[in-house]
N, C-alpha and C positions, 0 to 999 in steps of 0.2 A: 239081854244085859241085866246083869244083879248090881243091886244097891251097892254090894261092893266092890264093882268097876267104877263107880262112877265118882271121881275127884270131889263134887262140891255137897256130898251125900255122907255122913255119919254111920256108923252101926244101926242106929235105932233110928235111920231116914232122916232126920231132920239135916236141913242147910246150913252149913259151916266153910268157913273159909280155909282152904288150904296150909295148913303149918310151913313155911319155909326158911324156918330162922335155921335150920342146921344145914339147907344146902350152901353152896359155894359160892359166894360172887363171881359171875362169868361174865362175858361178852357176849351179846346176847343183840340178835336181831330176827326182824318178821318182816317179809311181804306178802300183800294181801290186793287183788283184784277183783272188779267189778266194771260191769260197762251199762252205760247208762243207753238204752236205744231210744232211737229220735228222727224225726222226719228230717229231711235232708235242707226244708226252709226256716225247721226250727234251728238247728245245726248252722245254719249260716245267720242269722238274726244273733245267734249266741255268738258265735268268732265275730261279726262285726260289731258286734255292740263296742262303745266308744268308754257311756262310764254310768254305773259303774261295770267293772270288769268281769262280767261272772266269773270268770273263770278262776278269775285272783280271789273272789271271795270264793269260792270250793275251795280252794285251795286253803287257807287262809282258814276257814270252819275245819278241813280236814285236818289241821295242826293244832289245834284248838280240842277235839277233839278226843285226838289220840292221848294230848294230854290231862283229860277230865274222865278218863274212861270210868274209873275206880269213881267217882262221883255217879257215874251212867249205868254201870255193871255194880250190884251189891255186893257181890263176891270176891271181888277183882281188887288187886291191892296196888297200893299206892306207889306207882313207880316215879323215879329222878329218870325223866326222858330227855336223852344225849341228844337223840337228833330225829326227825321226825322231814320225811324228802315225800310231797303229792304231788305226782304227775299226770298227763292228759296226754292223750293220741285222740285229734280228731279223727272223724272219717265219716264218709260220706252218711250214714245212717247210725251211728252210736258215738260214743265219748268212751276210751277204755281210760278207767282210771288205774293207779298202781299207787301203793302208799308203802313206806318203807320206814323202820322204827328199830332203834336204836337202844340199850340201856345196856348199861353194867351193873347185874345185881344178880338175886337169887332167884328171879323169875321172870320169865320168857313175856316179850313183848307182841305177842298172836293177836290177844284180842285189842291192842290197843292200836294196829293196824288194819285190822277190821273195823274198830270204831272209824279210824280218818277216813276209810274206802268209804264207809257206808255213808259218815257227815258228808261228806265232798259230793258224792254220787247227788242224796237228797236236795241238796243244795243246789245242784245244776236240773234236778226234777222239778224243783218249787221256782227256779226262773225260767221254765220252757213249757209248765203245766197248760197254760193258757193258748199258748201257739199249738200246743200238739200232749192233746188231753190223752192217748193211748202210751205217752211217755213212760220206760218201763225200767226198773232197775235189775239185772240182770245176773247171777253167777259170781254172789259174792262169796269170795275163800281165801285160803289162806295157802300162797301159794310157795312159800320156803320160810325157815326160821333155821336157827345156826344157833347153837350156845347150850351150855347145861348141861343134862348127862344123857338128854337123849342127843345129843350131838345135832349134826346136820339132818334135815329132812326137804324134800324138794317134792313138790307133788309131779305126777305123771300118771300115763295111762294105767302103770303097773300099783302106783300109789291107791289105786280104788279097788284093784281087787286086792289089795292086801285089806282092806279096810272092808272089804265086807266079811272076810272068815272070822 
């Protein structure tokens, strides 16, 4: 890949931010997953815990977050976020998270779904580190986004070998 594939890259290398004052204000959404794996009594100490709630505060950091990304990410611009949805699937041996992200503007909300996956994820690692220190955060991506001019994209098996040519 040459400097001049790469978005956050100038002619002469240096780090700059994206120009998007001339595209379109669109409708524009991301999901992004991760699953947090975990022994199956740290998994249950977690769901029965009483208060506080981890799960509500992953949740709770994951929206947090999505909204501070552009403060997290130097490059990343400052988006008006509509709505911002962290979910959880226990199971017996991991937490799959799924974060969903919301905006109407001129620029796609990807990584500010990846921030909630990744806050959220960390969040449920730093209340179970201690019960189950091999706790691992797993397979974070981005797994649909809809809006803009590259339209919809959905990952799949077919999605990875287009991405490696």
């Amino acid at each position: 890949m040459t400097v001049d594939n790469l978005t956050h890259i100038d002619a002469h290398g240096h780090a700059r931010m994206v120009n998007v004052t001339q595209k379109d204000q669109t409708q524009r959404d991301a999901i992004a997953r991760c699953t947090v794996s975990l022994s199956p009594a740290a998994i249950a100490s977690l769901t029965q815990s009483q208060e506080p709630d981890p799960l509500a505060s992953a949740r709770i950091m994951g929206i947090l977050a999505a909204k501070r990304t552009s403060d997290l990410i130097p490059l990343c611009h400052p988006l008006l976020i509509g709505d911002v949805i962290v979910e959880f699937v226990v199971c017996t041996d991991r937490i799959e998270i799924e974060a969903r992200v919301e905006t109407f503007g001129r620029t796609g909300v990807e990584m500010e779904a990846l921030m909630a996956c990744a806050a959220a994820a960390l969040t449920i690692w730093d209340s179970c580190r201690t019960l189950y220190p091999l706790a691992a955060i797993n397979d974070l991506a981005v797994w649909e986004k809809r809006g803009g001019r590259s339209g919809t994209w959905s990952r799949g098996p077919e999605t990875h070998e287009a991405a490696l040519d």
